[in-house]
C-alpha positions in Angstrom: 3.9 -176.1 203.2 7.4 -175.0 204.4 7.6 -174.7 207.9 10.5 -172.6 209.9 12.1 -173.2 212.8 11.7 -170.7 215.4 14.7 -170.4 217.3 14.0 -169.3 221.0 16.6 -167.2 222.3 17.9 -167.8 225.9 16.0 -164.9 228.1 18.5 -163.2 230.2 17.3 -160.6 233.5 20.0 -158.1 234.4 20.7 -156.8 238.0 22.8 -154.1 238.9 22.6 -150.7 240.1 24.3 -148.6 238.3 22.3 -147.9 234.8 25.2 -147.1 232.7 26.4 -150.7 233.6 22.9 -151.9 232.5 22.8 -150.3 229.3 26.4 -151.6 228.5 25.0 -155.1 229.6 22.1 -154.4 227.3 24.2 -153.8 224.4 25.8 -156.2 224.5 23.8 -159.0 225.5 21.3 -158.0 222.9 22.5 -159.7 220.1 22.3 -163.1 221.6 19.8 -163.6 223.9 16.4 -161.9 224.9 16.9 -159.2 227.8 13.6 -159.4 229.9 14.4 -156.7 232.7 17.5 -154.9 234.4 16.7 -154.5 238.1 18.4 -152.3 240.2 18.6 -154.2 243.9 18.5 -157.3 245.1 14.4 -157.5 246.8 13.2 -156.1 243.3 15.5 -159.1 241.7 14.1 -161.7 243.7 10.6 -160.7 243.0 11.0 -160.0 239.4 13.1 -163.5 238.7 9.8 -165.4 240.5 7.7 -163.5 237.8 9.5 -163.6 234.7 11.2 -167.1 234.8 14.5 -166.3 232.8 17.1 -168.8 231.7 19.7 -166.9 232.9 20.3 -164.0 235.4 23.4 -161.5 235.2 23.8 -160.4 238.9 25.9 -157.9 241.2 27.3 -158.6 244.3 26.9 -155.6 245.8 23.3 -153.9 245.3 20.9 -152.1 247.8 18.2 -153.8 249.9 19.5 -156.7 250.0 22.9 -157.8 248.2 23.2 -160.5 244.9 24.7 -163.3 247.4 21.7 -163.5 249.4 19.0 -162.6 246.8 20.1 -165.8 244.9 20.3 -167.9 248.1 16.3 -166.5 248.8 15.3 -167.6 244.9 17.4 -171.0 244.8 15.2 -171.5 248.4 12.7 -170.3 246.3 12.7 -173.4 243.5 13.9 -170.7 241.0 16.0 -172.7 238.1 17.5 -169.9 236.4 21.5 -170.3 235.9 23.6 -167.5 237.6 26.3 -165.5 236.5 28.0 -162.7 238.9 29.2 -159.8 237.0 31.1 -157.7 239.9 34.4 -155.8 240.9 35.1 -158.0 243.4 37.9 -160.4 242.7 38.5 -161.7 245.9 39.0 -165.0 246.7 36.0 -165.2 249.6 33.4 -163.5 246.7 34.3 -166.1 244.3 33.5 -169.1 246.4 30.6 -167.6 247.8 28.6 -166.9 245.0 29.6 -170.3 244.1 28.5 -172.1 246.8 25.6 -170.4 246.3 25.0 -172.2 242.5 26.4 -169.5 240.3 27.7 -171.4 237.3 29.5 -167.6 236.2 31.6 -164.9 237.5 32.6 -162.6 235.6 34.7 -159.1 236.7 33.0 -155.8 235.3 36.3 -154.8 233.6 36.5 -157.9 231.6 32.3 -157.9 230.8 33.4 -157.5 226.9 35.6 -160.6 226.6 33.8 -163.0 228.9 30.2 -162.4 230.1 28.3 -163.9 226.6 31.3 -167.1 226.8 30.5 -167.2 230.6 26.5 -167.1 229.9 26.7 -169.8 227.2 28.5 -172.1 229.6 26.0 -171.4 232.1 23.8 -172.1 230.1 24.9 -175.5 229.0 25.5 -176.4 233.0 29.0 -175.6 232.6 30.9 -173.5 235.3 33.2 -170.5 233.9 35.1 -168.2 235.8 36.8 -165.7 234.1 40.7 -165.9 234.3 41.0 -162.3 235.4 38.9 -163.1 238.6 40.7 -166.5 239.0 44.1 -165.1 238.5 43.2 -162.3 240.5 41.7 -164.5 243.6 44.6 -166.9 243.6 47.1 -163.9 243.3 45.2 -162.5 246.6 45.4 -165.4 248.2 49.3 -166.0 247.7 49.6 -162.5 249.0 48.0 -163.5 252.1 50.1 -166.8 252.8 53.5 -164.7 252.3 52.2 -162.1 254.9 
């Protein structure tokens, strides 16, 4: 009797709401892990992560009815495991370390989703912290604007 390995794919709930960002998520997310719901604001996202149980969710800062910062601070209260990666415009320096704080292991900037989001995923995944360099570089250039002022 031959027996074959399943291989379980990491299951991965999107939040964001604008749906053309989803779909591009989607896409490309698709060929690596399992995609188990795209939410469009934060309440929904809390509710939805308590029910689903995903390895991983792909989060926005900014969302309506309540915002990706505090809906991952209500499901961490909530004992919910799932690793965290930010996928945002925000670069700044104070978003960074507050989605951190929070126990993201990712952040990722929307206009660099292509290059880094499955990289910063997988090192979630593995309990590794990745920030992209584009928000890095970006945060610390911010912040060396604001000591010269």
């Amino acid at each position: 009797m031959l027996l074959e390995s399943v291989l379980v794919r990491p299951r991965a709930l999107l939040a964001d709401d604008h749906s053309a960002l989803i779909e591009a998520e989607t896409a490309l997310l698709l060929r690596h892990f399992d995609v188990i719901g795209a939410i469009n604001d934060g309440a929904m996202l809390v509710s939805q992560a308590l029910q689903l149980n995903p390895d991983v969710i792909v989060v926005d800062i900014t969302m309506p009815v309540l915002d990706g910062i505090h809906a991952i601070r209500q499901l961490r209260e909530s004992g919910c495991k799932a690793k965290i990666v930010f996928l945002t415009i925000h670069s700044e320096q104070e978003f960074v370390q507050a989605c951190l704080a929070e126990g993201a292991l990712g952040y990722v900037l929307k206009s660099h989703m292509k290059a880094h989001l499955v990289p910063a995923i997988e090192a979630a995944l593995a309990g590794q912290r990745y920030v992209s360099m584009s928000a890095a570089r970006e945060a610390n250039s911010a912040a060396s604007a604001g000591l010269q002022e």
